[in-house]
N, CA, C and O atoms as CSV, one atom per row, in Angstrom:
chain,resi,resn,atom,element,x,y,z
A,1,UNK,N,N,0.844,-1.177,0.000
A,1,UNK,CA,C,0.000,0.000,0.000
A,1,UNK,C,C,0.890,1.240,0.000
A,1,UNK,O,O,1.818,1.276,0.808
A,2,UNK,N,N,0.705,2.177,-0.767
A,2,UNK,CA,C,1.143,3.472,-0.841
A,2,UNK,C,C,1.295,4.062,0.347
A,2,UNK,O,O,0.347,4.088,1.131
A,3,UNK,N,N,2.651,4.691,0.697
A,3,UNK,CA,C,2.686,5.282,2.179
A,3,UNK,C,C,2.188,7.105,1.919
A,3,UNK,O,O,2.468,7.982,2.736
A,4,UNK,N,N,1.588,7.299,0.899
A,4,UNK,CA,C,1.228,8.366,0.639
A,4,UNK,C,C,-0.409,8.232,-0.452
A,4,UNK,O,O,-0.642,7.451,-1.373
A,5,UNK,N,N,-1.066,9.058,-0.007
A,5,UNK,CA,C,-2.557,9.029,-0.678
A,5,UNK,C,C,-2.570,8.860,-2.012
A,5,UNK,O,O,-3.006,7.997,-2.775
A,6,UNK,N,N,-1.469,10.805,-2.218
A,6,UNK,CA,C,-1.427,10.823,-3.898
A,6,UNK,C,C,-0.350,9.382,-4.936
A,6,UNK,O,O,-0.195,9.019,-6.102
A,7,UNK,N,N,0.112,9.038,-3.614
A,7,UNK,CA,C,1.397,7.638,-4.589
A,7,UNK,C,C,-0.105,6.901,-5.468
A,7,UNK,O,O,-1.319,6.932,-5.266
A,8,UNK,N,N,0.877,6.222,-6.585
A,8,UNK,CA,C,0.018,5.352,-7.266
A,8,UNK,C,C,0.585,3.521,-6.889
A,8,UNK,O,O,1.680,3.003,-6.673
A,9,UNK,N,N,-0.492,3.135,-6.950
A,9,UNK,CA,C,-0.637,1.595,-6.494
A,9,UNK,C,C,1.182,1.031,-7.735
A,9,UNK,O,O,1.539,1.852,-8.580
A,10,UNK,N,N,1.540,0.437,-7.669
A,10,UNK,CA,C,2.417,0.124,-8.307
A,10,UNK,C,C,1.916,-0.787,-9.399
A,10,UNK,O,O,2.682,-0.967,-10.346
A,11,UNK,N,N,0.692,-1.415,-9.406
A,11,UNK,CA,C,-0.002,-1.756,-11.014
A,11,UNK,C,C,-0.580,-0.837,-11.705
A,11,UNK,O,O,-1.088,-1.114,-12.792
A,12,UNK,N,N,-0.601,0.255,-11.261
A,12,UNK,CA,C,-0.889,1.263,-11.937
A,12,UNK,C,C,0.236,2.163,-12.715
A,12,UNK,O,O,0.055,3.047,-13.552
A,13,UNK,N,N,0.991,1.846,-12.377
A,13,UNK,CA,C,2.683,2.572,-13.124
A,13,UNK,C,C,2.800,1.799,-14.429
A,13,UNK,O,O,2.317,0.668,-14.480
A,14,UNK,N,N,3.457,2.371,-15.577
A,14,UNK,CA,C,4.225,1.841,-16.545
A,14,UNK,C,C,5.147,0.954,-16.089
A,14,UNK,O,O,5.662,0.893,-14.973
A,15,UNK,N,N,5.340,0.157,-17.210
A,15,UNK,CA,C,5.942,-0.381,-16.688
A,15,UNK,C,C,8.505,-0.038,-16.294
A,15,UNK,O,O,9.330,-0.464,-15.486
A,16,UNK,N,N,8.508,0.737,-17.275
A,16,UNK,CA,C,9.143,1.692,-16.392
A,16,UNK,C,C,9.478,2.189,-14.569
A,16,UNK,O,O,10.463,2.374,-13.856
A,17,UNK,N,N,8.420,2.224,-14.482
A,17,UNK,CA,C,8.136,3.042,-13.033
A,17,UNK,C,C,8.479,1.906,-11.951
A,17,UNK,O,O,9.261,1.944,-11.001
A,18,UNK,N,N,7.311,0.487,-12.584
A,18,UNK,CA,C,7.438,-0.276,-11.836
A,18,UNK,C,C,8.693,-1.416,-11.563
A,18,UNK,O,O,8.624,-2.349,-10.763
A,19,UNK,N,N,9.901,-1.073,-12.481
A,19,UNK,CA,C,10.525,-1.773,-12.698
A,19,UNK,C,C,11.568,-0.987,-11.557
A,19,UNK,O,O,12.239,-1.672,-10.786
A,20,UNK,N,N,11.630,0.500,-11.536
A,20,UNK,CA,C,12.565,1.001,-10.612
A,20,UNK,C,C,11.813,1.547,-9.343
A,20,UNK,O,O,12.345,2.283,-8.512
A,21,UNK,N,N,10.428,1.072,-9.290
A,21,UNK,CA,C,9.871,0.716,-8.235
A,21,UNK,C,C,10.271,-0.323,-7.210
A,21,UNK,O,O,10.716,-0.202,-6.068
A,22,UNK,N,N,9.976,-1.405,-7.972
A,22,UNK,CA,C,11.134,-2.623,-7.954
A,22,UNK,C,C,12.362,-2.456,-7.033
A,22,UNK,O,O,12.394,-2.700,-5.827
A,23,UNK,N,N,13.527,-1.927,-7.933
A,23,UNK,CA,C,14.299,-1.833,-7.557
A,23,UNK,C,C,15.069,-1.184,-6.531
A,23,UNK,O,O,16.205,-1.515,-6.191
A,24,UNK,N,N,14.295,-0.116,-5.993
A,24,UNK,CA,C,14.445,1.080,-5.071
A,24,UNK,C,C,13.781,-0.273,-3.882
A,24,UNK,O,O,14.409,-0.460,-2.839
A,25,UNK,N,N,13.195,-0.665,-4.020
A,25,UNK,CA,C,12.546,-1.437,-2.890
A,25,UNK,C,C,13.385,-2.882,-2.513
A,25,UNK,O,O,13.415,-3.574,-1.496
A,26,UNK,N,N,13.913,-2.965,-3.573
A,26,UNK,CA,C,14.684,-4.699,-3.666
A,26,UNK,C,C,16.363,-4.387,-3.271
A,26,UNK,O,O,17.144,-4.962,-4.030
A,27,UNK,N,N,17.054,-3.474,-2.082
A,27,UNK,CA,C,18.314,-3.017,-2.699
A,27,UNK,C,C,19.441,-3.642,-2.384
A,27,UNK,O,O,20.547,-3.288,-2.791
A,28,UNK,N,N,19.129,-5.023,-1.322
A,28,UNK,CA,C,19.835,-5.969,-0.789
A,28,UNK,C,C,20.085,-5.406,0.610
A,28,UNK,O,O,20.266,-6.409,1.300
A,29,UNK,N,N,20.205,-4.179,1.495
A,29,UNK,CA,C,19.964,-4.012,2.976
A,29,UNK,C,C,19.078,-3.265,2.941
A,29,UNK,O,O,18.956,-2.417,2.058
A,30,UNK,N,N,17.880,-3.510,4.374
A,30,UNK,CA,C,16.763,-3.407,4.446
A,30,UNK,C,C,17.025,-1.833,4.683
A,30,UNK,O,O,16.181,-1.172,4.077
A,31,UNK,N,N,17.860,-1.123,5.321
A,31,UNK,CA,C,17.780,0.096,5.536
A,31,UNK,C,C,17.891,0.920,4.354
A,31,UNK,O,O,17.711,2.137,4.313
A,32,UNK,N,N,18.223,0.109,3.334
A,32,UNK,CA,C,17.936,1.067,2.016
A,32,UNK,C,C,17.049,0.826,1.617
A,32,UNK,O,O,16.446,1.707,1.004
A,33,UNK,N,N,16.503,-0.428,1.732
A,33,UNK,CA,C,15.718,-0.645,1.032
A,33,UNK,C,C,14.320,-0.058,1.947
A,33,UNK,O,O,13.233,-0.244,1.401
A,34,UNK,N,N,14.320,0.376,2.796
A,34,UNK,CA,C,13.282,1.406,3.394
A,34,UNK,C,C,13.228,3.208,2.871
A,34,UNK,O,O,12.284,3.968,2.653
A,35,UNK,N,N,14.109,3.308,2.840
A,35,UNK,CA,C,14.321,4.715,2.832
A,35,UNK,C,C,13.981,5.174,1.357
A,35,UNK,O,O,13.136,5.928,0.874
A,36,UNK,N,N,15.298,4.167,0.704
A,36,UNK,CA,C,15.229,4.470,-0.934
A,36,UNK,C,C,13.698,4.419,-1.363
A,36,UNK,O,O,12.993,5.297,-1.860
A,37,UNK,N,N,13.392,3.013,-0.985
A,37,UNK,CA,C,12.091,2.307,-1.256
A,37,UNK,C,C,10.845,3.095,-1.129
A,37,UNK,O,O,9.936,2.954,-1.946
A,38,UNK,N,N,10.758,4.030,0.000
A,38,UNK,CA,C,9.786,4.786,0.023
A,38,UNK,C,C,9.847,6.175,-0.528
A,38,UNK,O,O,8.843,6.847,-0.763
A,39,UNK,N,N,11.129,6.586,-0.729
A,39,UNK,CA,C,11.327,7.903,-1.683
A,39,UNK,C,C,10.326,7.736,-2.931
A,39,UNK,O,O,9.446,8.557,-3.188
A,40,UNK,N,N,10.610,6.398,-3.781
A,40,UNK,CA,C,10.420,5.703,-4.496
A,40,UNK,C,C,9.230,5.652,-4.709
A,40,UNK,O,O,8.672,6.241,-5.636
A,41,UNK,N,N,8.642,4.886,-3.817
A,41,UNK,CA,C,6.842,4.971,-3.671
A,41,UNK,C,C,6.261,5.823,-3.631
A,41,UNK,O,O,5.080,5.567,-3.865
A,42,UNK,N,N,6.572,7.411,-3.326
A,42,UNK,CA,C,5.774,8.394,-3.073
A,42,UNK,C,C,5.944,8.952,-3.979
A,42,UNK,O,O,5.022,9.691,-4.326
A,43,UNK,N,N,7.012,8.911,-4.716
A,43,UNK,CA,C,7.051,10.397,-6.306
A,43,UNK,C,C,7.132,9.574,-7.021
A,43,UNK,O,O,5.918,9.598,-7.226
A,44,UNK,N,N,7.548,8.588,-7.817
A,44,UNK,CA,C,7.571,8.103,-9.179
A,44,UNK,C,C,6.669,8.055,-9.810
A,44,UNK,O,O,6.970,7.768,-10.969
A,45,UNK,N,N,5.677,8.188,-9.665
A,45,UNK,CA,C,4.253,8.292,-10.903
A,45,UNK,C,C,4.784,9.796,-11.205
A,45,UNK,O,O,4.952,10.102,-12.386
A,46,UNK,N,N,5.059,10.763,-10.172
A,46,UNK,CA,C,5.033,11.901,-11.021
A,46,UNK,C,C,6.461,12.451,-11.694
A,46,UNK,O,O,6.555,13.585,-12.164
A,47,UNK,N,N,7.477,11.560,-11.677
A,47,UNK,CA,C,8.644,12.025,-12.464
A,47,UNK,C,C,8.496,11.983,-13.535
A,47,UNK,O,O,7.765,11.214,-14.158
A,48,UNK,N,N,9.463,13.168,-14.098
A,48,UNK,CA,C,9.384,13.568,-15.375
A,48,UNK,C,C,10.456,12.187,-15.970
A,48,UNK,O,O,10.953,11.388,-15.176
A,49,UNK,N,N,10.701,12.100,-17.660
A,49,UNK,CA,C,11.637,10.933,-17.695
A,49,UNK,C,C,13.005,11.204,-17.332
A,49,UNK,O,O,13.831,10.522,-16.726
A,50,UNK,N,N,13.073,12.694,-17.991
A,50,UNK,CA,C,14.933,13.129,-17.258
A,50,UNK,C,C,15.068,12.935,-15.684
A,50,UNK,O,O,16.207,12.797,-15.237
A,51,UNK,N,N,13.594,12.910,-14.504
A,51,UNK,CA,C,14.398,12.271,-13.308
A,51,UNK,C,C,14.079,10.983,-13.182
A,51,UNK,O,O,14.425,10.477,-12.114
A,52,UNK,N,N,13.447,10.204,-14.050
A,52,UNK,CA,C,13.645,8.896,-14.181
A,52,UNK,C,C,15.168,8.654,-14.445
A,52,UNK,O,O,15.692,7.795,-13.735
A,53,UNK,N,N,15.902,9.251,-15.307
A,53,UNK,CA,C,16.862,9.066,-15.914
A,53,UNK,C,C,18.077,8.766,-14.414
A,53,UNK,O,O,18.935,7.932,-14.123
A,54,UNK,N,N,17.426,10.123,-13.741
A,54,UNK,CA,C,18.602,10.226,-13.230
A,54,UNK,C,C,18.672,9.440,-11.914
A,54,UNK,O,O,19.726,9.139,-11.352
A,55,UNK,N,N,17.262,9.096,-11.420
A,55,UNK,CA,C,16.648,7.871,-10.224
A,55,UNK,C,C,17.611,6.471,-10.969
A,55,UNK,O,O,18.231,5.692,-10.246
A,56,UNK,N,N,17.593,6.351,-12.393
A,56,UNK,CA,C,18.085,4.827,-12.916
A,56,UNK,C,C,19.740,4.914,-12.260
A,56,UNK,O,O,20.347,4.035,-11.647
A,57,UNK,N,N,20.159,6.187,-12.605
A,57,UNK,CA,C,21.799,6.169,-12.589
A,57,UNK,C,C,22.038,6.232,-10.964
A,57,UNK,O,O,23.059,5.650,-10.597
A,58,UNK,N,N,21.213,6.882,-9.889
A,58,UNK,CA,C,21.028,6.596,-8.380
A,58,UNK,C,C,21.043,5.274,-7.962
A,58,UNK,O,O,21.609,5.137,-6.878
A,59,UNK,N,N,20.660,4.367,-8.401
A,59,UNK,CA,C,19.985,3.166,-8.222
A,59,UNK,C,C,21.198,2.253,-8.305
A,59,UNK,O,O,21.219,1.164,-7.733
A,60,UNK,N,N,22.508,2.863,-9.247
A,60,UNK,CA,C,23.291,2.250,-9.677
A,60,UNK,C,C,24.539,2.342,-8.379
A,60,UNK,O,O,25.345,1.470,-8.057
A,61,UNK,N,N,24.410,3.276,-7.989
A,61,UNK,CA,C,25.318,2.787,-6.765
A,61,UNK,C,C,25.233,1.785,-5.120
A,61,UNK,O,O,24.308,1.254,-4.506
A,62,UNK,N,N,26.402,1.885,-4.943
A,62,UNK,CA,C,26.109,0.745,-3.914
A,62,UNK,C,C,25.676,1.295,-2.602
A,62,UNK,O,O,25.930,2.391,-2.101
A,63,UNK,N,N,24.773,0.029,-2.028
A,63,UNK,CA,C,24.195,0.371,-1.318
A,63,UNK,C,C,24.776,0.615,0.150
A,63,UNK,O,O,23.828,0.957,0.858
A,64,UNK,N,N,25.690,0.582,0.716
A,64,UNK,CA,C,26.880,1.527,1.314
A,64,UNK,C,C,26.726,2.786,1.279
A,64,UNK,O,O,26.440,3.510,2.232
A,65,UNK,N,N,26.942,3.147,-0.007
A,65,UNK,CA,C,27.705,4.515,-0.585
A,65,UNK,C,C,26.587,5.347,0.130
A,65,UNK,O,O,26.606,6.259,0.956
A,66,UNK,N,N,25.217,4.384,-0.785
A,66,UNK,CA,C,23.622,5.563,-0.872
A,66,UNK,C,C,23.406,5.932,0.707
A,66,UNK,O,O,23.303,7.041,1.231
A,67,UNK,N,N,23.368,4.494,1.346
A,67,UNK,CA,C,23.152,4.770,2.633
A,67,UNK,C,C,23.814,5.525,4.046
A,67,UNK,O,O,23.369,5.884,5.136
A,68,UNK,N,N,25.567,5.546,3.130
A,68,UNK,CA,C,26.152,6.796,4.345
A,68,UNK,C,C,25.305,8.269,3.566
A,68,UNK,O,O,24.482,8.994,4.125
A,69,UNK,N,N,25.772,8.379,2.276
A,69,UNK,CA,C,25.058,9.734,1.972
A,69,UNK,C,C,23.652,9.850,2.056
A,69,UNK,O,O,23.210,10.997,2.125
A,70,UNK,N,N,22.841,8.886,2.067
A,70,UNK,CA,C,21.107,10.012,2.140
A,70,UNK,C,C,21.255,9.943,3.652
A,70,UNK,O,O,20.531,10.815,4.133
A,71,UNK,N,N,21.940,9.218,4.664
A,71,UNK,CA,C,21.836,9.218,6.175
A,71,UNK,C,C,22.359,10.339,6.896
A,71,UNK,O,O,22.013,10.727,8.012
A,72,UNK,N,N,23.698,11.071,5.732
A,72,UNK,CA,C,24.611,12.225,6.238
A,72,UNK,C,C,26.029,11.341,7.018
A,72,UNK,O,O,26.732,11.816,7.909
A,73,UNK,N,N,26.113,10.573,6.671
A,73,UNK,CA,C,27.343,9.800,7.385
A,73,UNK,C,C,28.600,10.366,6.882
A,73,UNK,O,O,29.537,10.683,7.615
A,74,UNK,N,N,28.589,10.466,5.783
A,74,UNK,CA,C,29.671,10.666,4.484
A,74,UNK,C,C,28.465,11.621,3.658
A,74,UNK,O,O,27.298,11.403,3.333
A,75,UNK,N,N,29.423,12.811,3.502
A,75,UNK,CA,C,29.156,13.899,2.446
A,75,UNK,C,C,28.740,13.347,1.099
A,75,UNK,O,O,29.351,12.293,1.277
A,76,UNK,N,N,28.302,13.215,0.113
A,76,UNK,CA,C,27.964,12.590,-1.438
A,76,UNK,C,C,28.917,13.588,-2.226
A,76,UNK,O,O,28.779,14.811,-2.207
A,77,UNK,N,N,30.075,12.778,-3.043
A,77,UNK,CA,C,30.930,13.198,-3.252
A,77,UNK,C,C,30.495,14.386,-4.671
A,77,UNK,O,O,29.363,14.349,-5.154
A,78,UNK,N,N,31.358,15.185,-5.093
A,78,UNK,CA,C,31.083,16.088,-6.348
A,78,UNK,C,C,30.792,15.485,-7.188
A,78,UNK,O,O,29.813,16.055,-7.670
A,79,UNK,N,N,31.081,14.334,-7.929
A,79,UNK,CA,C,31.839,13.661,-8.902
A,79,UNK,C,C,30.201,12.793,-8.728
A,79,UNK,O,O,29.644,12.369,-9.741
A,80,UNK,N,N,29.859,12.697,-7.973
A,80,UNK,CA,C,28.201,11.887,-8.085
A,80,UNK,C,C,27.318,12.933,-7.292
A,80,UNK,O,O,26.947,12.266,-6.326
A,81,UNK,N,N,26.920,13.854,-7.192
A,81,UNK,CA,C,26.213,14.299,-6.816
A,81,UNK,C,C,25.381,14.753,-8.328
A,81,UNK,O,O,26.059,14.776,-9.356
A,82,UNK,N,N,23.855,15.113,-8.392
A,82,UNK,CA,C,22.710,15.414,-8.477
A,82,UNK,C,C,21.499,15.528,-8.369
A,82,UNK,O,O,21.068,14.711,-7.555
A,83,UNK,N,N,20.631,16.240,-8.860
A,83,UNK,CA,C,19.753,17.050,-8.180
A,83,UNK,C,C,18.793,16.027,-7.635
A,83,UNK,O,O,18.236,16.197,-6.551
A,84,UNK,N,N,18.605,14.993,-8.367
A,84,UNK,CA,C,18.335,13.296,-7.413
A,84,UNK,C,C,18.490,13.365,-6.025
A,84,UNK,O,O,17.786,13.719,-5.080
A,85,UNK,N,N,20.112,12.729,-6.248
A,85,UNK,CA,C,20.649,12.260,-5.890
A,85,UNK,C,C,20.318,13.768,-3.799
A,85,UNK,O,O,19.853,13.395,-2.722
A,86,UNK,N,N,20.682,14.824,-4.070
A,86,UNK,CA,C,20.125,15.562,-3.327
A,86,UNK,C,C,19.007,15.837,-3.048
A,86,UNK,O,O,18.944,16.410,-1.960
A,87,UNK,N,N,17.874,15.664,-3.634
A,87,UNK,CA,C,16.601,15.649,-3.142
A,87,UNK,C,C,16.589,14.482,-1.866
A,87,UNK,O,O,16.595,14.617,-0.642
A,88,UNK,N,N,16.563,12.961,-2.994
A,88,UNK,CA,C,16.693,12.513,-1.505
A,88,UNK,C,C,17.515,12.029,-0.594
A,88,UNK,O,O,17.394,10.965,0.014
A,89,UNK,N,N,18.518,12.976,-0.485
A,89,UNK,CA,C,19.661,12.576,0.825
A,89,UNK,C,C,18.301,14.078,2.034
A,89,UNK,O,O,18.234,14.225,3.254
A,90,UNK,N,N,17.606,14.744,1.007
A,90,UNK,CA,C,16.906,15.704,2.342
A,90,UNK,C,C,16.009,14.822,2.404
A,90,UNK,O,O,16.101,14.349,3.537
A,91,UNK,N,N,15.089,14.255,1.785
A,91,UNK,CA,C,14.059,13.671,2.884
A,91,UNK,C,C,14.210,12.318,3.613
A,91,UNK,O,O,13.472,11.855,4.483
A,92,UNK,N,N,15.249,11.819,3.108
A,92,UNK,CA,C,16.121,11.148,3.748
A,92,UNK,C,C,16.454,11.048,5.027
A,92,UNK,O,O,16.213,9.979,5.589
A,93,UNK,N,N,16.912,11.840,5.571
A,93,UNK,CA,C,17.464,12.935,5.950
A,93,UNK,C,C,16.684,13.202,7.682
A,93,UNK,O,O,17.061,13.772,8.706
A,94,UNK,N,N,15.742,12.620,7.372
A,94,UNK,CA,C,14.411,13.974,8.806
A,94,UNK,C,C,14.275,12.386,9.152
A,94,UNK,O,O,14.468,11.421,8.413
A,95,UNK,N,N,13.912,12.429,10.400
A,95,UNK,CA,C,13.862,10.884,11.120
A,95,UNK,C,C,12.714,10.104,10.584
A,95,UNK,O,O,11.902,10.478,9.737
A,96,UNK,N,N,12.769,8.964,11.207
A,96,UNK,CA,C,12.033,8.007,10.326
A,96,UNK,C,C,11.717,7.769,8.934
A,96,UNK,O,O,10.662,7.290,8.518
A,97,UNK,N,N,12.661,8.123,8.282
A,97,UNK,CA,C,12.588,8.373,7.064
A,97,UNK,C,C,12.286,6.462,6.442
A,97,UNK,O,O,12.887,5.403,6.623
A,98,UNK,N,N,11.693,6.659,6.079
A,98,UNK,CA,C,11.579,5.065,5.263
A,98,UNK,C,C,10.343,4.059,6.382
A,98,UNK,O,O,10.255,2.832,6.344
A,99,UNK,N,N,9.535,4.953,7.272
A,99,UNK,CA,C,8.827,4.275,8.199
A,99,UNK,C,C,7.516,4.506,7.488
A,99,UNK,O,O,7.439,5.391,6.636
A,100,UNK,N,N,6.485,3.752,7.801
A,100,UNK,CA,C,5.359,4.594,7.586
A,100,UNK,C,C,4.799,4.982,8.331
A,100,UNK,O,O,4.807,4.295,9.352
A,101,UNK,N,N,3.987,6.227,8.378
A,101,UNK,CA,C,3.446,7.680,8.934
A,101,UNK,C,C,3.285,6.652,10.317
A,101,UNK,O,O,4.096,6.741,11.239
A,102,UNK,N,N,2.321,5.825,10.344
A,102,UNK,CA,C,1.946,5.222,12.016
A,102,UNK,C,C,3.289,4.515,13.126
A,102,UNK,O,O,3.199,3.978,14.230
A,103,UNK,N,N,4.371,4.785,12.331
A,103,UNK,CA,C,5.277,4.124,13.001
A,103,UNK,C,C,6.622,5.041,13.566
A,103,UNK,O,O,7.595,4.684,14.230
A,104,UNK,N,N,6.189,6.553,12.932
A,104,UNK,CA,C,7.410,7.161,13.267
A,104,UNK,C,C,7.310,8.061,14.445
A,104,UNK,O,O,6.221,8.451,14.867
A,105,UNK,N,N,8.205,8.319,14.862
A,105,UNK,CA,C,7.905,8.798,16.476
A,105,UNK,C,C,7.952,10.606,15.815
A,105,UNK,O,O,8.131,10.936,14.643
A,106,UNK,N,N,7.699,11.640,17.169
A,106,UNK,CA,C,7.354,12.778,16.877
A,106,UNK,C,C,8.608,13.164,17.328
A,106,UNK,O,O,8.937,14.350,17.299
């Protein structure tokens, strides 16, 4: 179930969407695969394809890397940083990030 009203059901996505739906959710540690996973679930129906583009090339790093940078552990270096890639290291970022709404503390 969508952790957001406006998200779309994931049979409702192209299949595109649902493939890096998929993958944002599948990332081999669960703490990415929460965080990423729900970035994921809540905007991808409405990305344009250039931030599809750039969610595919996010997706491509390891899951280490993603998880010191969207956590703030490690800075996200120059050389990979974009506007992705910074969106969600912020919502990332604010606690409980990757929980859903009934589970995160105030």
């Amino acid at each position: 179930m969508p952790s957001d009203p406006s998200a779309s059901a994931p049979n409702e996505l192209d299949p595109r969407r649902r493939r890096l739906l998929f993958r944002a959710r599948h990332r081999g540690t669960k703490e990415a695969d929460l965080m990423i996973g729900a970035f994921v679930e809540r905007l991808v129906a409405g990305f344009t394809e250039a931030e599809l583009d750039e969610l595919e090339a996010v997706l491509e790093y390891p899951d280490v890397d993603l998880s010191d940078w969207l956590t703030g552990r490690r800075p996200i270096p120059p050389e990979c940083r974009t506007q992705m890639l910074d969106r969600m290291a912020i919502e990332c970022a604010s606690p409980g990030a990757g929980l859903p709404e009934g589970l995160r503390r105030p």
